[in-house]
TISE-977451 format. One record per residue: residue in three letters; z, x, y of N, C-alpha, C in turn. Coordinates in steps of 0.05 Angstrom, whole numbers, plus 5000, padded with zeros to 4 digits. Atoms other than C-alpha are relative to their C-alpha. Layout:
// residues N
ALAZXYZXYZXY/...
// end
This chain:
// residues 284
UNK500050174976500050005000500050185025/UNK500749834976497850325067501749925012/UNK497950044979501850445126498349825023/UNK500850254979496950075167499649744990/UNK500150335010497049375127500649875017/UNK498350094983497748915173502649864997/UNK496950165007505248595157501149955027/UNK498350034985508848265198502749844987/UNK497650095018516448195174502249935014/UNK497650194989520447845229498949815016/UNK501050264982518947235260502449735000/UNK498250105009522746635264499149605014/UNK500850234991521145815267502049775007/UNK498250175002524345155276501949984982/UNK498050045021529045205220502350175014/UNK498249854978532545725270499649995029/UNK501350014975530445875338497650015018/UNK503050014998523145815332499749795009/UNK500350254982518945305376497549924979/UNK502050025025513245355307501749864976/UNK498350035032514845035235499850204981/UNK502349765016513345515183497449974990/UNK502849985005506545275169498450015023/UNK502449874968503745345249500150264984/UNK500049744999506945985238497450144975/UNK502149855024503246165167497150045014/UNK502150104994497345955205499050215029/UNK500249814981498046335265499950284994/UNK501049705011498746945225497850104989/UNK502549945019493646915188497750035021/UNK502649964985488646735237500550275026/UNK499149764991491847395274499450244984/UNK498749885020490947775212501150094981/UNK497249915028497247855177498849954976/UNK499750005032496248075106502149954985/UNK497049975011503848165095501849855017/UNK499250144978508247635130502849864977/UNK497550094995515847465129500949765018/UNK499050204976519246845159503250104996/UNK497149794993526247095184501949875020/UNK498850074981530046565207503650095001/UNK497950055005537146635229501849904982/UNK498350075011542646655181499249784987/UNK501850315002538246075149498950164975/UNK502050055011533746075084498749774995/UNK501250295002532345345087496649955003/UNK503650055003524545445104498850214989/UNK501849815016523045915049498249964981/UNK502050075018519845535004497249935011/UNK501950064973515645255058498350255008/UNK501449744994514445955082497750104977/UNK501649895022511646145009497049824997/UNK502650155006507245555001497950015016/UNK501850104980504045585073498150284999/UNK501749734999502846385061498050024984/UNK502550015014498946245004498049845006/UNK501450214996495145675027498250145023/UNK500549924988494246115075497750394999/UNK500849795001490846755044502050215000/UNK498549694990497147225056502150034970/UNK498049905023502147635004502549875020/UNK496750124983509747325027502850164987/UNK496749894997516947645026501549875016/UNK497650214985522747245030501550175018/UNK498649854981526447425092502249815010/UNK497550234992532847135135501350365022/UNK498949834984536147555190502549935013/UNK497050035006543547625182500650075033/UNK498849944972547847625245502650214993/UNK497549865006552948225242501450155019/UNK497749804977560048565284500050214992/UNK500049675005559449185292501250195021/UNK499550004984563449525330499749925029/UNK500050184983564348975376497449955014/UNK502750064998557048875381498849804985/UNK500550045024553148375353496850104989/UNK501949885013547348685305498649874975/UNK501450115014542048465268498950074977/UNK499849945020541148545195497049944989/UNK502550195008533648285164499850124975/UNK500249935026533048195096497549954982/UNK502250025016527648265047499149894972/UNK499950005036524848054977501549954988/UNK498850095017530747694957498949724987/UNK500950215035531547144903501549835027/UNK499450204978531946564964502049724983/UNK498450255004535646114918502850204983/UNK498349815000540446654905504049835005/UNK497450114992547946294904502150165015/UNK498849964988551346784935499350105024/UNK502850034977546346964986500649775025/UNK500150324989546546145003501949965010/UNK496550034989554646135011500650235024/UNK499049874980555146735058497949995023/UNK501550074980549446505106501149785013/UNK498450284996552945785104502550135024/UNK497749874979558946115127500050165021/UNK500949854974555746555179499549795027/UNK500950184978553045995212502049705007/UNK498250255002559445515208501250015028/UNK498149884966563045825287497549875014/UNK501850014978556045685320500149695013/UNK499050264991557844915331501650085023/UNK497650044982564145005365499650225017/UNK500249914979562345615404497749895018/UNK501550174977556645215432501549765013/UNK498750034977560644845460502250085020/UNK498049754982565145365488497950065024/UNK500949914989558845575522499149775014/UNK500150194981557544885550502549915018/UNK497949944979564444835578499250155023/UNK499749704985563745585616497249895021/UNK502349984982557045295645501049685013/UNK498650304977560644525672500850115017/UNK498049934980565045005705498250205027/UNK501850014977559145235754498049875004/UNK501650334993556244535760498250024975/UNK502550025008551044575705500949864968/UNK497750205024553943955661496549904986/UNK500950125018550443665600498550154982/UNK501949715015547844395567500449984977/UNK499850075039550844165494497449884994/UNK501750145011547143585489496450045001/UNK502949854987540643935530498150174976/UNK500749895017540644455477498749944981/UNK500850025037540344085417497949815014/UNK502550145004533943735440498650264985/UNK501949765013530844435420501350184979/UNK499749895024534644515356498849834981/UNK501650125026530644365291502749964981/UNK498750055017536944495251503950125019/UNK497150114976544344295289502150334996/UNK498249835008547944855245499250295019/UNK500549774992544045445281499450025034/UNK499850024970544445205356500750325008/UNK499149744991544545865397499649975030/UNK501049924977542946215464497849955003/UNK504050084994535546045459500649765013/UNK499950334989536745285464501949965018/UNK498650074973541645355521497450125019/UNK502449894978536045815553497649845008/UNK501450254997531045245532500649875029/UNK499350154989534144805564500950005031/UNK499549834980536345195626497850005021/UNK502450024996529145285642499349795011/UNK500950295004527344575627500049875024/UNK498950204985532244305682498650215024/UNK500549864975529444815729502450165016/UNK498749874985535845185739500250314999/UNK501349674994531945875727497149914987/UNK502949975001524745995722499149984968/UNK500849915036524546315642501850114994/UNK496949905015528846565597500550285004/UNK499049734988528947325623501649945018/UNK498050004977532646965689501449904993/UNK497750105014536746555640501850274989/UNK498349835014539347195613501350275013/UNK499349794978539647635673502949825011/UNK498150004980544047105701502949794992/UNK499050135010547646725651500550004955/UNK500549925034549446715564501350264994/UNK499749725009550447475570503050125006/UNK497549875007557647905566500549975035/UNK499649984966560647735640499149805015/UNK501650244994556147125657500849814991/UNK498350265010557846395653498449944970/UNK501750065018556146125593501050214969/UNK499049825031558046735539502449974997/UNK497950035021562346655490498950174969/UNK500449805023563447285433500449774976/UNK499150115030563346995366499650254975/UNK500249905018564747425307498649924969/UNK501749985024559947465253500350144962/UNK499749905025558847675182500950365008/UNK499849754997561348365173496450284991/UNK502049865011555648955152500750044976/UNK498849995022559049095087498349734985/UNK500550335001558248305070496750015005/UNK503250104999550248235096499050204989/UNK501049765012548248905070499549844967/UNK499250105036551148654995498949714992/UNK501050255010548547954998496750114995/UNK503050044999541248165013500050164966/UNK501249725026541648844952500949814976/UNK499250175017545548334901497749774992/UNK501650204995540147864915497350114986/UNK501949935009535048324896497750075019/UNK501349874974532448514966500850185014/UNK499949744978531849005020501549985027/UNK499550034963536349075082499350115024/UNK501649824974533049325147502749935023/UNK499350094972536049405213498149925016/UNK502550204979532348935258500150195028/UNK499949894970530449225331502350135013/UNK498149734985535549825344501350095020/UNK499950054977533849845407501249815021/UNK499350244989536249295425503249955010/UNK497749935002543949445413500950215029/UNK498349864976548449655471502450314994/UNK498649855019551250285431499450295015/UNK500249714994553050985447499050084981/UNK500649795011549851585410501550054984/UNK497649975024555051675365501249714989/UNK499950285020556050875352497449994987/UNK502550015017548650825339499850194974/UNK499749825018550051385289501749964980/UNK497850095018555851115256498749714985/UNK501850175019550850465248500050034978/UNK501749935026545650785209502050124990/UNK498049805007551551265178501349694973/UNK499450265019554650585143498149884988/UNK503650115010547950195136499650154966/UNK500349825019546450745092501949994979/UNK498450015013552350785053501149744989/UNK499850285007553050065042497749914983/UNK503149965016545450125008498149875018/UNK502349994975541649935073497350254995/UNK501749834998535250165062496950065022/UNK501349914981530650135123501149885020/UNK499550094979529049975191497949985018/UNK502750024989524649665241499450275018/UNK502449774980520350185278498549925017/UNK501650114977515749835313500149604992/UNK499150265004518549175329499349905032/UNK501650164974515948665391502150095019/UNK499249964972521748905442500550355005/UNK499749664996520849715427497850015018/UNK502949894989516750135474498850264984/UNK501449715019512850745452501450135001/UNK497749785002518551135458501649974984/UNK498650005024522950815415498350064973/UNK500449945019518050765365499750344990/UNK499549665005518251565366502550004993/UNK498149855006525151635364501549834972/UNK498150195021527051035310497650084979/UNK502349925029520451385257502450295000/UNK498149815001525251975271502549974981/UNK497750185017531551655253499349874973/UNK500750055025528151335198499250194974/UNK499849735017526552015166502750174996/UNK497649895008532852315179502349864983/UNK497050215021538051775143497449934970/UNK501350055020531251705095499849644994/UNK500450314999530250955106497050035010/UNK502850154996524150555100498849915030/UNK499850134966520650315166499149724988/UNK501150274998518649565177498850035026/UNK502150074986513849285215500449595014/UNK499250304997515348585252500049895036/UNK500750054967513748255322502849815018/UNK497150204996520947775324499049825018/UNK501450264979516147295349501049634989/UNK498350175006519646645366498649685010/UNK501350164987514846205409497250025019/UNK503449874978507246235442500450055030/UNK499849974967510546125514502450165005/UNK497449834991516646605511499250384986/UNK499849715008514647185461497650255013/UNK501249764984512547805494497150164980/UNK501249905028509247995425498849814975/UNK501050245014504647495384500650124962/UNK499449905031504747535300497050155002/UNK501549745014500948195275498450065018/UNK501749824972499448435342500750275015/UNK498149794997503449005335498250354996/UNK500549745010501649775333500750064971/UNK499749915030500550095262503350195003/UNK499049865015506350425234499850314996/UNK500349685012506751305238499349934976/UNK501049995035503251505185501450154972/UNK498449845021508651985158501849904994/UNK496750165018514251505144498649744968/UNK500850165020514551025087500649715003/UNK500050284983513650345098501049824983/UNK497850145018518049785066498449874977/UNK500050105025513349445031498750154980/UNK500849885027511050034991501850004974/UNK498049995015517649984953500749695000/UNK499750395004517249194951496849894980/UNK501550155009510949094919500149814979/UNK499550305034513948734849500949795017/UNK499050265002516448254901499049845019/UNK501450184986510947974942499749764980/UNK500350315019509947214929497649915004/
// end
């Protein structure tokens, strides 16, 4: 399997925070492309079967995916899992339970936003949830938008939702230990999702991958829809030095928000090893 295949192995639809079902999405990939394509919703496998049937219908190889929410030193970090067995029972129970706090801190976070006039953001939200259990920051940002009390969701997040701003509220998540072990038990691959993305010193980012690793974490995205060319240099790096796989994935979430469409991504360095060369028994 070549390092330039096209794959794309994060994305994510209405079953999470996607504004697609998984069969636009299959559809959108395909006619993009994608050979290799993942659906990756939040703490969620509920549209995997869906995912499988639309990829084939669709011309493409599929890998079950799902993208764990994890604390990490008081950060939260994103886990994405691969090629597991989606009906997996213990898999099913510790995703359930990941996603059981997101109720009640949504409305922690609709409180924090009454209290600088901007009343009715619970109920606002869940017009733009597909499934009630996985309500997040998107569908307050939705919704935010909507009413016209910021332009798009970059000024929803510059000015509201985030650590210090009305609206956030921390919630503790699965541990890494815990999402690491569900995905490898399962019979899949764990990646770290977009790297970059994490608010981490040089020596936390290191203690990451440092556990990751040791927990049986075996890759990580590389070229993912919010890296620039620079990260992807320094995370094909990192990916050779701890000896992890790279992924390939655009974390595309919606046609009018994502910065990065499905399988519109730059190839993959050619000197690393790419995840699904070590997944091929488990395309579907």
């Amino acid at each position: 399997m070549p390092a330039i295949l096209n794959a794309d192995l994060h994305c994510h639809s209405v079953v999470s925070d996607g504004t697609l079902t998984p069969e636009e999405l299959a559809a959108r990939a395909a006619a993009n492309g994608v050979e290799l394509w993942a659906l990756t919703d939040h703490d969620e496998i509920g549209g995997q079967h869906r995912a499988i049937e639309a990829a084939h219908a669709n011309g493409m190889n599929y890998l079950t995916g799902t993208e764990i929410s994890v604390t990490f030193a008081g950060e939260t970090v994103h886990i994405v899992g691969l090629g597991f067995d989606a009906d997996d029972p213990l898999m099913q129970q510790g995703l359930y339970d990941t996603r059981g706090g997101r109720d009640r801190r949504a409305m922690e976070m609709a409180e924090q936003l009454a209290k600088v006039g901007i009343h009715g953001a619970y109920e606002g939200a869940l017009k733009y949830v597909g499934n009630p259990e996985l309500i997040s920051r998107t569908h307050f940002a939705r919704f935010l938008v909507e009413t016209g009390v910021c332009r798009d969701t970059p000024e929803v997040f510059r000015k509201y939702l985030t650590e210090g701003k009305p609206g956030y509220v921390e919630h503790r998540w699965a541990n890494l230990r815990d999402a690491v072990n569900w995905i490898t038990q399962a019979g899949g691959m764990a990646v770290i999702a977009h790297p970059a993305r994490y608010n981490f010193s040089a020596n936390a980012e290191y203690a990451l991958f440092t556990e990751f690793k040791a927990h049986g974490g075996r890759g990580v995205e590389v070229v993912t829809g919010s890296h620039t060319a620079q990260e992807y240099v320094k995370y094909a790096a990192m990916a050779k030095e701890f000896g992890l796989a790279a992924s390939r994935g655009s974390d595309f979430h919606s046609p009018d928000e994502s910065h990065t469409d499905l399988g519109k991504l730059p190839w993959l360095p050619g000197d690393l090893t790419p995840v699904w060369e070590l997944m091929t028994d488990r395309f579907r």
